[in-house]
N, C-alpha and C positions, 0 to 999 in steps of 0.2 A: 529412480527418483526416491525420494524420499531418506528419512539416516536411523539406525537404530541406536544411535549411539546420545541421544540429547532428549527432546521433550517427546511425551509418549506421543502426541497430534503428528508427529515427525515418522511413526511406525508403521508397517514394515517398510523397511527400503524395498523395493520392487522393480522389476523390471516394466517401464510404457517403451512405445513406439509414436513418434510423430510424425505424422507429415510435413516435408517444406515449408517452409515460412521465409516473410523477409518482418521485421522487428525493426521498431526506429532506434536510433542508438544514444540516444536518450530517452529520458520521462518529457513528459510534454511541456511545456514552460510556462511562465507567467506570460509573454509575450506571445506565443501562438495559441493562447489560450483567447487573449483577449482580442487576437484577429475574429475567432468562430463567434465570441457575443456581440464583435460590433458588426459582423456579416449575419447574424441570423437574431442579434437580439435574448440571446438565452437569459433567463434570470435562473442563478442555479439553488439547489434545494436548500442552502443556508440560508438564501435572499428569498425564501418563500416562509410566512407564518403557515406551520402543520395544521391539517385538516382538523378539526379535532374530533370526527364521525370514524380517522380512523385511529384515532386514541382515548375509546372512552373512558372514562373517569381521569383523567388527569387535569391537574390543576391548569384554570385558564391561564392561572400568569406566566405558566412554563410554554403556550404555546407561542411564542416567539418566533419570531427567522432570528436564528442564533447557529451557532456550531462550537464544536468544543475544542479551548484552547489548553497546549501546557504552560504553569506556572508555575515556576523553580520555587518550590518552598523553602520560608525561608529561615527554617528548625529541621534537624531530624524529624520523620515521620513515620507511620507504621507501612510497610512497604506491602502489606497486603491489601490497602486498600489507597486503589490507584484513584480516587476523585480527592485526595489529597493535593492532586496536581493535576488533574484535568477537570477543568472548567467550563460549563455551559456557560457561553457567552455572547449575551445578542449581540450584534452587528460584529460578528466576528463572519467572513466568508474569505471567498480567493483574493479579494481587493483588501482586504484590511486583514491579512491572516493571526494577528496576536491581539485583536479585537478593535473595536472601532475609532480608534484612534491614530492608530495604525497603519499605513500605506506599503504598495511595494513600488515605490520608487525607486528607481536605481535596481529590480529585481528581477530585470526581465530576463534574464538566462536562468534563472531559480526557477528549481518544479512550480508549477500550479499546484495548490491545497485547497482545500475545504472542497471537493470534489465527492459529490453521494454519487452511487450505481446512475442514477438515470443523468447526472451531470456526462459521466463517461460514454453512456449508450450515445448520447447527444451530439457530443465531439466525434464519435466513431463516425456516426452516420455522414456527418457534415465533412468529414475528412474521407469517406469512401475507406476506412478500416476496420478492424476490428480490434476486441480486448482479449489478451491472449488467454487462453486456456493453461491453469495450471500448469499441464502436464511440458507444453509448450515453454513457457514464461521458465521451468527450473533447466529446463535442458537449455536455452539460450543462455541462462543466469550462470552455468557451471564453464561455459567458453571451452569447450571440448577436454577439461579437468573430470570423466567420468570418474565419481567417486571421490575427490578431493571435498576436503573440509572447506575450505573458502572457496570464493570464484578466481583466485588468483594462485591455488595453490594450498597448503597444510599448515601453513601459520600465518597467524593474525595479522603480525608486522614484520614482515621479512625484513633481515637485518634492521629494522628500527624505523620500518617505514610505513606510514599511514596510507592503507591502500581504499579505505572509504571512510564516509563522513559516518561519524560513529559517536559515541558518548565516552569520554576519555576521566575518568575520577569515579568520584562517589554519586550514583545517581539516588534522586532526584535532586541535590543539593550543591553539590558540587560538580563542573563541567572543566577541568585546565585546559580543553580547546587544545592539547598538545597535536591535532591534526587540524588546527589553524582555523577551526569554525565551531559557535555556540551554536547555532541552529542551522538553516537549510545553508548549503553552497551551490555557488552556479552549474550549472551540468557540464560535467567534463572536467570538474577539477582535482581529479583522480585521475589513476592511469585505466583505461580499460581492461578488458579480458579478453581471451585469446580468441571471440568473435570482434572485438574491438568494440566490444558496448558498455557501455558508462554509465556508470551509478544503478547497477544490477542491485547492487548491497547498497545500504545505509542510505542515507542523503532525506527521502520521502518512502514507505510502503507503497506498494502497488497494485490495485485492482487487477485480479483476475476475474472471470467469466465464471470458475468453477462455483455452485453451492457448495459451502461449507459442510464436510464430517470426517468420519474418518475415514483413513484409504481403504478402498475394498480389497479383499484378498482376490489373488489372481482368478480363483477357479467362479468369485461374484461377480467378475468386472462388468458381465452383460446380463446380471439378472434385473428386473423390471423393478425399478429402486425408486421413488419419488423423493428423487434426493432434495428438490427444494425443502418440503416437509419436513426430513432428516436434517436441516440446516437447522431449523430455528430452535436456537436455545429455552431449555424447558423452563428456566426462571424469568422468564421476559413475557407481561400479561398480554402486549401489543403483540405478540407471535409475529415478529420481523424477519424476514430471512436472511443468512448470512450467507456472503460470499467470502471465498478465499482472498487474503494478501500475502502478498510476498517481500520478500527482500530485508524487512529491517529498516530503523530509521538511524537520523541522528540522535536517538533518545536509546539506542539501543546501549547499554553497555554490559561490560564482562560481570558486575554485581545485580544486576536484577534480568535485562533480557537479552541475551545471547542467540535473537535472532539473525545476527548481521552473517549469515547462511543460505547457500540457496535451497537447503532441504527443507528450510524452516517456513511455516505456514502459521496464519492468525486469521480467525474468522471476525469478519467486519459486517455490521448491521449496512444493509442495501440504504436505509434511510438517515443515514448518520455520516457526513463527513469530519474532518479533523483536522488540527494544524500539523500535523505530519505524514499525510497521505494525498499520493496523487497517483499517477499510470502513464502509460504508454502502449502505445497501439502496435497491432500485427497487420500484414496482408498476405494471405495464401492464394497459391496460383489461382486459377481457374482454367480446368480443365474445356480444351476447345469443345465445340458445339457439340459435336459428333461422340463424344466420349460422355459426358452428363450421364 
C-alpha cells in the first residue's frame, strides 16, 4: 500500500497483510442512511450546536450546528488557501447537503454527507458492521490491480473514458462535467473494479478507522505508538484528532488534488463533517467459538 511516486503522506509504499473482509459495494446512501435515523432517531454531529467546554475561547457565534459546504468561486482565487471555497454553513447537514435551503430529493441513491466519526461509529453499530481499516479500505480500492496507479488500471481515462466522478477543468472555478456530473452521482454510476466495488475513487471521500500520520516504517509497525496523539494537527488549539480518508472526491481534479487514487490518503478532523465526505462499512468473519 501506499505510492512513492506523488504526495509525501502517500510514502513509503509498503508491504501490509489483511485479513478477510466482505465491504459493501457501494458508500452508504442518502436512502439507507435515513432508514438508521428514522429506526434509531440519530440527530448527527452537523444537527448538533458544539459543546463549547470543548472549544474554549471560540467565538459564541461560531458555535452553531452548521458543516462546511463547497462554493465554486466565482473569480480566480489564491489556491493555497482552501476557505476561499469551503464554507461554514449553519443548517448545512446530510438533509440539506449545500446548506439549508437545500434538499436531497430525488438523491436517494447519492452517498450520504455531512457524516463526523461518531455519525459513522453510529450507523456501524445499528448496521452490525464495521468502518474499514486503511489498510483494508486501499487493498479493496485497488480490485486485485497490486501496484496500479488507478483502481481500474495506469491511466486516468482509458481510451477517453471517465471511470469515476472526478473534477473535469479548472478547479475551483471551473467544472465541464465532461464525465456527466458537477457534484455527487448515484452510486454505481461508473463502472466497478475488479472486486466489482463502486465508487472506490472520486464521487464522496471515505472514512477509515485508521488515526491520522505517517506510515510507519516496517521494522515500527508494532512499536507502542499513541497514534491517536500523533494524529492531531500541531496548528489546531482544540487538539481534534484525525482520522484517515480515502478515495478522492468529485472535487478532486488533475490542477489542484490528484487524489482520485487508492494510495492516496487525507487526514479528516473526527469532529468535522463535509459536503464531500461519507463511507462504507466492512464485516470480518468471526472466528467460531472454540478458535477466539
Amino acid at each position: 500500500m501506499g505510492s512513492d511516486r506523488h504526495y509525501p503522506e502517500e510514502a513509503p509504499a509498503h508491504r501490509v497483510t489483511v485479513g478477510g473482509f466482505w465491504i459493501a459495494a457501494t458508500p452508504v446512501t442518502n436512502a439507507q442512511f435515513r432508514r438508521f435515523v428514522q429506526a434509531t432517531g440519530h440527530v448527527t454531529v452537523a444537527e448538533r450546536a458544539p459543546d463549547p467546554a470543548s472549544y474554549p475561547g471560540a467565538r459564541p457565534e461560531l458555535l452553531l450546528a452548521a458543516s462546511s459546504v463547497f462554493v465554486k468561486p466565482g473569480r480566480g482565487v489564491d489556491m493555497r488557501d482552501p476557505y476561499q471555497w469551503w464554507i461554514w454553513t449553519p443548517g448545512a447537514d446530510w438533509q440539506h447537503p449545500d446548506g439549508p435551503q437545500s434538499t436531497i430529493d430525488g438523491l436517494d441513491e447519492h452517498p450520504v454527507r455531512h457524516v463526523a466519526w461518531d455519525d459513522v461509529v453510529a450507523y456501524a453499530h445499528w448496521a452490525d458492521g464495521d468502518v474499514p481499516t486503511e489498510a483494508e479500505w486501499e487493498f479493496a480500492a485497488r480490485g486485485g490491480l497490486d501496484g496500479a496507479e488507478y483502481a481500474w488500471g495506469d491511466e486516468l481515462t482509458p481510451f477517453g473514458r471517465h471511470m469515476a466522478n472526478t473534477w473535469q477543468g479548472e478547479f475551483p472555478v471551473l467544472n465541464t462535467r465532461a464525465d456527466g456530473y458537477e457534484t455527487t452521482s448515484p452510486v454505481g454510476a461508473f463502472p466497478p473494479n475488479g472486486y466489482g466495488l463502486f465508487d472506490m475513487i472520486g464521487n464522496v471521500w471515505e472514512w477509515t478507522s485508521d488515526w491520522y500520520g505517517e506510515h510507519a516504517p516496517a521494522e515500527a509497525c508494532c512499536a507502542r505508538v499513541d497514534t491517536r496523539q500523533r494524529s492531531i494537527d500541531p496548528n489546531d488549539p482544540a487538539r481534534v484528532p484525525r482520522r484517515v480518508i480515502k478515495g478522492g472526491s468529485h472535487l478532486c481534479a488533475p490542477n489542484y488534488c490528484r487524489r482520485y487514487r487508492p494510495a492516496a490518503r487525507m487526514a479528516q478532523a473526527v469532529d468535522t463533517s463535509t459536503s464531500h465526505l461519507g463511507f462504507r462499512l466492512v464485516v470480518r468473519p468471526t472466528a467460531p467459538a472454540g478458535e477466539r
